[in-house]
C-alpha positions in Angstrom: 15.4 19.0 0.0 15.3 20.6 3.7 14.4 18.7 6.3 11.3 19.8 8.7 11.9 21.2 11.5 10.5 20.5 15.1 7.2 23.2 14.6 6.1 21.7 12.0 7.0 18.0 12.9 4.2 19.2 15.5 1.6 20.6 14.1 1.3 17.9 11.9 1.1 15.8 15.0 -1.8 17.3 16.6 -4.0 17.4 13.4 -2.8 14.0 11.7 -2.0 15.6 8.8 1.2 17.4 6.5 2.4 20.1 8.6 2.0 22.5 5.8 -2.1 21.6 5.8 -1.8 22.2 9.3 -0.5 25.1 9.1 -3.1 26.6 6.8 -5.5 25.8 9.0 -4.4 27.5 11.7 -3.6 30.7 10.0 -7.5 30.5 8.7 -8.4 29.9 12.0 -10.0 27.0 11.8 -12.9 26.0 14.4 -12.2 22.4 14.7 -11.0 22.3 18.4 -8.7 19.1 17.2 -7.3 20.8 14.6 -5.8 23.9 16.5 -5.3 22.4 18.8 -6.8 24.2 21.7 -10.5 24.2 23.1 -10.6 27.9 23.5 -10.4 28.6 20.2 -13.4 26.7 19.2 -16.1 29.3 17.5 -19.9 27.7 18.0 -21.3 26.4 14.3 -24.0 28.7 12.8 -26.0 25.4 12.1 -26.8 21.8 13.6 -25.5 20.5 10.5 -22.0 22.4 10.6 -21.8 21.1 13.9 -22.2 17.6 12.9 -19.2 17.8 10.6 -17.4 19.4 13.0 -17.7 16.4 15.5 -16.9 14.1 12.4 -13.8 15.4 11.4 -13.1 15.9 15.0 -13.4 12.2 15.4 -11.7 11.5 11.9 -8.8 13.5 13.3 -9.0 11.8 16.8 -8.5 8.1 14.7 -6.1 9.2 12.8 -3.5 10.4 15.9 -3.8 7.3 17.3 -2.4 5.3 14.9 0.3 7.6 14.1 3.3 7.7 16.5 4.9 11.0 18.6 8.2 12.9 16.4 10.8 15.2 18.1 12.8 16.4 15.8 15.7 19.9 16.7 15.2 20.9 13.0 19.0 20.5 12.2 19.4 21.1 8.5 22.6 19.9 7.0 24.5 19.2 3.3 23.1 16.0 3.5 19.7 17.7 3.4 20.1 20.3 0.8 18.9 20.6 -2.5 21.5 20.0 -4.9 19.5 20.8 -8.3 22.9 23.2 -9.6 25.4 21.1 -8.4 23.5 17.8 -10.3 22.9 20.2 -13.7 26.5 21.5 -13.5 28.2 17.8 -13.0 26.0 16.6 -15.4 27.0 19.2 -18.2 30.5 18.7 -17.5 29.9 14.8 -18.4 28.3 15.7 -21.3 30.7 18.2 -22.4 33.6 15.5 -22.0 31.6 12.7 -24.5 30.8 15.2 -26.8 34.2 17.4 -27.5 36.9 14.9 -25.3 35.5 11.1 -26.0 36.2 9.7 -29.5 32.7 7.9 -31.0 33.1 3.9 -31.7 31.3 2.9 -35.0 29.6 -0.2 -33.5 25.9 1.0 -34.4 24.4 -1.6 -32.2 26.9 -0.2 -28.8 26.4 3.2 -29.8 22.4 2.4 -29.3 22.7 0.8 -25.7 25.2 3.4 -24.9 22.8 6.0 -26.0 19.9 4.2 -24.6 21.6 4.0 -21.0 22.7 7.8 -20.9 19.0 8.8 -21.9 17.8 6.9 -19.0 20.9 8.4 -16.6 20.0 11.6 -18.1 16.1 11.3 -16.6 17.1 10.2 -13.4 18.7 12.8 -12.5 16.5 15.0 -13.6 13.8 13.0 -11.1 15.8 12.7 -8.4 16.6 16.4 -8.1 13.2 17.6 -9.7 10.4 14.7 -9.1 7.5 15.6 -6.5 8.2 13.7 -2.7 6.2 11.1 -1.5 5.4 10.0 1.9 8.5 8.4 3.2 12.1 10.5 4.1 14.5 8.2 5.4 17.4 7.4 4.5 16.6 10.1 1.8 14.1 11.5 0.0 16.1 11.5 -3.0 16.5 7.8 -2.6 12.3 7.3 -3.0 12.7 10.0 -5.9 15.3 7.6 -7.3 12.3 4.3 -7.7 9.8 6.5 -8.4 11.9 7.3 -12.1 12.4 3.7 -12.1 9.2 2.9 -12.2 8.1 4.9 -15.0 11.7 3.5 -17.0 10.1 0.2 -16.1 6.6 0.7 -17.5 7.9 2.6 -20.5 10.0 -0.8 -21.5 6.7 -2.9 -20.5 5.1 -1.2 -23.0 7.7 -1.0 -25.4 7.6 -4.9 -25.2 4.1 -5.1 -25.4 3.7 -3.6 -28.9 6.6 -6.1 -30.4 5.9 -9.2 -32.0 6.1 -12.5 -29.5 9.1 -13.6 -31.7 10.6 -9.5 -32.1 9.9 -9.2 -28.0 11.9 -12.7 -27.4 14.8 -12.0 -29.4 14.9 -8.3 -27.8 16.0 -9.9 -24.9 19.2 -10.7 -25.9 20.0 -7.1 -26.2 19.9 -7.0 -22.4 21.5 -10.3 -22.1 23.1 -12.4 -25.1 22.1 -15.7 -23.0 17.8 -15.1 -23.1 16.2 -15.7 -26.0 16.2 -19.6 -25.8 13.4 -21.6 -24.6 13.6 -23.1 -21.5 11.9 -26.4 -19.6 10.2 -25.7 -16.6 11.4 -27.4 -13.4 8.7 -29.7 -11.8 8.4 -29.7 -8.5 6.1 -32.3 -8.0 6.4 -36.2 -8.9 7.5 -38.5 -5.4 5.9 -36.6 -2.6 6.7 -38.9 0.4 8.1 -37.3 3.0 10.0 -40.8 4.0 11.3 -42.8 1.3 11.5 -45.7 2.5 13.0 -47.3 -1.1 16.0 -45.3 -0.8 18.2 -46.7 1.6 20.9 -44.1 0.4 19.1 -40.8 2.3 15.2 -42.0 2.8 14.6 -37.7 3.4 15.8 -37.0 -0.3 12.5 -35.3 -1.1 13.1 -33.0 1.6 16.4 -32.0 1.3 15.8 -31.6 -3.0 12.6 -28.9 -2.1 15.8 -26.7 0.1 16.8 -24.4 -2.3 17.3 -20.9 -3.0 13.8 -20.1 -2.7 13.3 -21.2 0.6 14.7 -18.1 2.2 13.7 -16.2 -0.3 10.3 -17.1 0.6 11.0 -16.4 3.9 12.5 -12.7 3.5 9.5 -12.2 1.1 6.9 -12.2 3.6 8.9 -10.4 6.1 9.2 -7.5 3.5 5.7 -8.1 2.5 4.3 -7.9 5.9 6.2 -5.0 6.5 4.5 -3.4 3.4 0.9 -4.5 4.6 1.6 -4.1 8.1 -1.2 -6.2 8.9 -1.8 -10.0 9.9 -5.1 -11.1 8.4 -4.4 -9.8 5.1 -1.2 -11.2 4.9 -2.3 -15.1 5.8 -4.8 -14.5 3.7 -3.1 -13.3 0.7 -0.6 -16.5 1.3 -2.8 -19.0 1.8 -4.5 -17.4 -1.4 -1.7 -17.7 -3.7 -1.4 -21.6 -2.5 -5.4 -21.9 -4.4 -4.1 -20.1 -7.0 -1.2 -22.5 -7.7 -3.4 -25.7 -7.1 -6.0 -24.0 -9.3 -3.3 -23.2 -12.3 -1.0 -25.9 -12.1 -2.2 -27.2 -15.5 -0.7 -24.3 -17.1 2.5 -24.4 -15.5 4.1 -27.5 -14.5 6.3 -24.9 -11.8 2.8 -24.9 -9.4 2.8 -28.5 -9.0 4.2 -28.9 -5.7 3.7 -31.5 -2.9 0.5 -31.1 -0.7 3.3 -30.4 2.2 5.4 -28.1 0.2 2.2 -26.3 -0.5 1.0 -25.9 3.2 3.8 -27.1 5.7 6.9 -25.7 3.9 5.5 -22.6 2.2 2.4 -21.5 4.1 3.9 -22.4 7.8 7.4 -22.5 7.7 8.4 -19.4 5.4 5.5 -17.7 5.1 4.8 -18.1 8.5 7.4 -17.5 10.0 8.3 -14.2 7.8 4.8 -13.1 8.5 6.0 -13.6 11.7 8.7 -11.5 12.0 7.5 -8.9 10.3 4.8 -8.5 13.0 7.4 -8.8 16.0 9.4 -6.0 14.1 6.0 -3.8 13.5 5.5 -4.0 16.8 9.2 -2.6 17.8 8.5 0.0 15.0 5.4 1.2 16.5 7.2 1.3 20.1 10.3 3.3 19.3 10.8 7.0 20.1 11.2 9.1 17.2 13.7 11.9 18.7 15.8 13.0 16.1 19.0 15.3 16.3 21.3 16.6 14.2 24.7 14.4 13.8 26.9 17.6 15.3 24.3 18.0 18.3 25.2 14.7 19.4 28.3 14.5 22.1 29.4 11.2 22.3 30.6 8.9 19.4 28.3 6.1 20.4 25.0 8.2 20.3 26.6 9.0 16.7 27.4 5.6 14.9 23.6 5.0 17.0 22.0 8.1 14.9 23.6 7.1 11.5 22.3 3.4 12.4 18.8 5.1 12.6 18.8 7.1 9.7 17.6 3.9 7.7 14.8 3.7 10.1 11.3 5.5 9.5 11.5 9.1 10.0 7.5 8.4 11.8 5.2 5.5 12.2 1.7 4.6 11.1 -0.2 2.1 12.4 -2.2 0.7 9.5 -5.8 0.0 10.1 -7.8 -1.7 7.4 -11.0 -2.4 8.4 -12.8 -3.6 5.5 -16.3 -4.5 7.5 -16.4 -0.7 8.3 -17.9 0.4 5.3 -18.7 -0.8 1.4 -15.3 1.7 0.1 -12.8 0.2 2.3 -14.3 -3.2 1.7 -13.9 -2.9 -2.0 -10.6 -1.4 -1.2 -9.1 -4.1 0.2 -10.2 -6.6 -1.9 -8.8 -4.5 -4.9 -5.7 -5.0 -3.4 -5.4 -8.1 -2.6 -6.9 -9.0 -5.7 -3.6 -6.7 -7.0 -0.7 -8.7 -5.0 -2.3 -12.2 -6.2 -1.8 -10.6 -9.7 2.0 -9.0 -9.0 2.9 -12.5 -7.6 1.4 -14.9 -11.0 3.1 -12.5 -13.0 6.8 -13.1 -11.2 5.7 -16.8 -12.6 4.1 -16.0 -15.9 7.0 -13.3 -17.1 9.7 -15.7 -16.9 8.0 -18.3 -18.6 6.4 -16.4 -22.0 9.9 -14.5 -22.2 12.2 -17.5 -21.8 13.8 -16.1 -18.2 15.3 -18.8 -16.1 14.3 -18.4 -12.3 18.0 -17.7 -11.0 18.3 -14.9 -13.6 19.2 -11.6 -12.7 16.2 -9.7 -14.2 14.0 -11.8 -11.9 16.0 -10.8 -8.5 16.1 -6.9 -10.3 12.3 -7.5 -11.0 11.9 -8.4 -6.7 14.5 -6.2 -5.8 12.0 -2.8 -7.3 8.6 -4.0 -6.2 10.5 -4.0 -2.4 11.0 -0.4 -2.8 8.1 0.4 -4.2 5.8 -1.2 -2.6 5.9 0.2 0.6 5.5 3.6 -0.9 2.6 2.5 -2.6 0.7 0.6 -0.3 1.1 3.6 2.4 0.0 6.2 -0.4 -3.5 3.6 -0.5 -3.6 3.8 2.7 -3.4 7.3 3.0 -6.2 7.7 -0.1 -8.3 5.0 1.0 -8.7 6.6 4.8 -8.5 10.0 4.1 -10.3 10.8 0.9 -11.4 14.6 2.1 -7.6 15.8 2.4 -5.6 12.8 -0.1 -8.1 13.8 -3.2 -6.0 11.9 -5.9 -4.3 8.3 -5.6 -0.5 8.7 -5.1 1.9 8.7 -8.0 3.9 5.8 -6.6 0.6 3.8 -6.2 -0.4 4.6 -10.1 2.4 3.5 -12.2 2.3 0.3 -9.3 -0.9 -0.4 -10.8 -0.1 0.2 -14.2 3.0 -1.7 -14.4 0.9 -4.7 -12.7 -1.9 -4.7 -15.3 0.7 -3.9 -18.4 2.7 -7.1 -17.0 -0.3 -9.4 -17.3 -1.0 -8.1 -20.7 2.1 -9.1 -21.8 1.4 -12.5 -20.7 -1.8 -12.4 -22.1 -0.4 -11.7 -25.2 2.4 -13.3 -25.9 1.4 -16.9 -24.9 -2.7 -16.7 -24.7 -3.2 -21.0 -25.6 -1.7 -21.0 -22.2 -3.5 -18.4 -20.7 -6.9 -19.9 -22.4 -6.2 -23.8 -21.3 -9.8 -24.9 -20.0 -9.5 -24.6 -15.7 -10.0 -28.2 -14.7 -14.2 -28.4 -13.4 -14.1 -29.2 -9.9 -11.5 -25.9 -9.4 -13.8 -24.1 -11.7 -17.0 -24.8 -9.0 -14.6 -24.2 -6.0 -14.0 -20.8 -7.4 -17.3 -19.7 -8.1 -18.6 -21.1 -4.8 -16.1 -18.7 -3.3 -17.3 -15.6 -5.8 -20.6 -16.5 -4.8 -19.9 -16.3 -0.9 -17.9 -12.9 -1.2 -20.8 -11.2 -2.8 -23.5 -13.0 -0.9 -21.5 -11.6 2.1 -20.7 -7.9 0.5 -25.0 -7.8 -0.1 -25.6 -9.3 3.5 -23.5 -6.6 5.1 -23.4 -3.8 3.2 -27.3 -3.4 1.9 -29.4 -6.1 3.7 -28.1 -5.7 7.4 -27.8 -1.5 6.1 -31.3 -1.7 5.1 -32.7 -3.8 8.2 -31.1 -1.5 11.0 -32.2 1.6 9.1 -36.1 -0.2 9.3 -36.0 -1.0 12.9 -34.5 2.2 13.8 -37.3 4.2 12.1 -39.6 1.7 13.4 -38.0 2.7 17.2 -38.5 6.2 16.6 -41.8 6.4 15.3 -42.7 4.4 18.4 -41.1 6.6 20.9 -43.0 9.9 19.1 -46.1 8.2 19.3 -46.0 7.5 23.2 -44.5 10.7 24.0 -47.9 11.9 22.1 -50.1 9.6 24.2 -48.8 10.4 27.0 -50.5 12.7 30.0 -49.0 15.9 30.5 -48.4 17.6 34.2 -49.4 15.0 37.2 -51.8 12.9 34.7 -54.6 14.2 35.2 -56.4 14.9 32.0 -59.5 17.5 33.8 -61.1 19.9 31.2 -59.4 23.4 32.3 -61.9 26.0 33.7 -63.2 29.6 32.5 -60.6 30.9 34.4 -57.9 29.2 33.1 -58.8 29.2 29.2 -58.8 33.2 30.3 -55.6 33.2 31.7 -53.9 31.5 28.2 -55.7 33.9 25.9 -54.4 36.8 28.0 -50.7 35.2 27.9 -51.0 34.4 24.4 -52.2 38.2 23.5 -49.1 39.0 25.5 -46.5 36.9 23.6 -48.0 38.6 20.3 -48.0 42.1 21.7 -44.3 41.1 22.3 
């Protein structure tokens, strides 16, 4: 993998897109003035409705550079940027070569199945890593976003092996992985004595309190900062938390883990940690957004301070976009972002629902595994929506990260589905059944209001204007008003200059 060099870092730039799209456009000679970059180059549009495109795309361009931030970058190209496809086959061989003619085989059935099992998967990593397609992010490595990407279809390839076992078959499997799972396990309640002050224990009055810190509180806390970091946006993040706080009131019945305290609910989870990562991660966007993107090669650098500085940096974004949602703009982004928030709300219930129809306890490692891959993919992913959902003319296909995202969400939930459905199908209490359909019914009353009705209604009015406007220009006197019949002489005078115009 080379790294692109400082032309190229440039000309995507100036058009807001890959520099290699850029570059084909400027070798076709393209006539968008914003696209090469130069007014003078601009060739005048056979048609009025060319011309119209033109200023479209010159204005879809124009959005698009301002959310996206300046890169400098000398071009250096070093080992660490190489491909390495040879030196990965020939290593990789050489281990294979060593098991095969050097390594002695144990007759343990059941270890020689993990065993083979693990090195299949090894075996397909490195073939992704050195041979899968790049997405849009390059720091540290691109090899390292390679790496996730191969994990994520190892990780939907097990959901689905799981999801065509027996309930029982698909328990017990787990003990493969672990020799502990496999065992059913009592969900912890966190509800029960929600005073704040207890006044009836004299011991510590502030027991509640202090029983609700656990683990999860900075985990909640680094959640959101990562999350908002994903989302990169505030609206959508408050509302996605303040969402999944309904969600628990409204499911609590199925599992006794959502019943929580009306303050853990809103003081403790949707101020204090969610708040305050939400927070964060907006203070740190905004540094993000702010910071030069100069990049040098290691060796171009003269002092050891800029160095440690650089190596620092490489874990930073190589560039920065500026995500803007706006889902009032039109009915596709609308339906957009409601697909994915309608998409976290799912990702999150399943964190819940997994560990409870496959008998994980919450401090298991699977779970923190489980957290640990949606944080590296979910960045990719949401930018590849992004990317799809505001640039549909050049991204023409949804991003691979962003499809197995999807698919490992919705093959998730149908394991739940499945394996404990009298859960799944316990009736929703009624007055959380009428607070959710009052809220359906709001949505879509809104979605009609502003997307067909208010559509339809400006279209009228402007027709209306315009047929107005003809109208009086047709009533209206021509020269100094007067409207005198014209004379012999005159009606003479236009047959003679209309003669003329035919002659010509």
């Amino acid at each position: 993998m080379t790294k692109p060099d400082s032309k190229r870092s440039s000309m995507a730039l100036v058009t807001g897109r890959p520099a290699n799209a850029a570059e084909e456009q400027v070798n076709n000679g393209s006539s968008d003035p914003s696209v090469s970059g130069s007014p003078h180059h601009a060739v005048t549009p056979a048609t009025p409705t060319k011309h119209k495109s033109a200023k479209q795309v010159s204005r879809d361009n124009l959005s698009r550079r301002n959310t996206e931030s300046e890169v400098f970058d000398d071009g250096t190209n070093t080992f660490f940027w190489r491909a390495h496809t040879v030196t990965v086959l020939f290593i990789l061989t050489c281990v294979l070569v060593y098991v095969t003619l050097l390594e002695e085989t144990p007759q343990d059935t059941t270890y020689n199945t993990k065993r083979g099992i693990v090195a299949s998967i090894l075996v397909f990593l490195c073939f992704g890593v050195t041979q899968a397609k790049d997405g849009p992010f390059t720091r540290p490595h691109p090899a390292y976003w390679r790496f996730w990407l191969c994990v994520s279809v190892v990780y939907e390839l097990f959901l689905i092996f799981v999801l065509f076992q027996t309930v029982r078959d698909g328990r017990q499997f787990m003990k493969y992985i672990d020799p502990k799972l496999g065992v059913a396990l009592p969900e912890r309640d966190y509800g029960g004595n929600c005073l704040i002050y207890d006044p009836g224990n004299t011991t510590d009055p502030w027991h509640n309190i202090w029983d609700k810190m656990d683990g999860f509180v900075p985990a909640h806390f680094l959640g959101w900062y990562i999350k908002t970091l994903v989302i990169r946006d505030w609206w959508m993040c408050m509302i996605i938390s303040v969402m999944f706080e309904f969600l628990e009131y409204s499911l609590e019945h199925q599992l006794p883990n959502f019943s929580e305290c009306w303050w853990d609910h809103w003081i403790m989870d949707v101020l204090v940690c969610n708040g305050l990562g939400i927070y964060a991660g907006m203070k740190t966007l905004g540094w993000l957004s702010m910071k030069p993107y100069q990049w040098q090669g290691l060796w171009n650098i003269p002092t050891y301070k800029g160095k440690i500085k650089r190596m620092a940096f490489q874990f930073t974004p190589y560039s920065w976009v500026k995500f803007e949602w706006k889902p009032a703009s039109n009915l596709r982004r609308w339906l957009a972002v409601l697909g994915i928030i309608f998409m976290f709300l799912l990702a999150e219930l399943n964190t819940f629902y997994l560990k409870f129809v496959l008998w994980m306890p919450p401090e298991h490692y699977l779970v923190l595994l489980r957290l640990v891959f949606f944080v590296n993919v979910g960045g990719v992913a949401m930018r590849e929506i992004y990317d799809f959902m505001d640039d549909p003319k050049f991204y023409r296909k949804l991003g691979q990260q962003a499809w197995l995202v999807a698919a490992i969400t919705v093959t998730e939930f149908l394991i739940v589905v499945k394996y404990d459905p009298r859960t799944i199908m316990l009736p929703i209490p009624f007055f959380v059944t009428q607070c959710w359909f009052l809220g359906i019914v709001l949505i879509l009353s809104w979605t009609l209001w502003r997307f067909f009705i208010r559509d339809i209604t400006l279209r009228y009015k402007d027709a209306r204007r315009r047929k107005q406007e003809v109208t009086g220009d047709c009533g209206r006197p021509h020269g100094n008003g007067g409207t005198a019949t014209p004379s012999g002489r005159s009606k003479l005078n236009g047959i003679s200059e209309s003669l003329r115009h035919r002659k010509s």
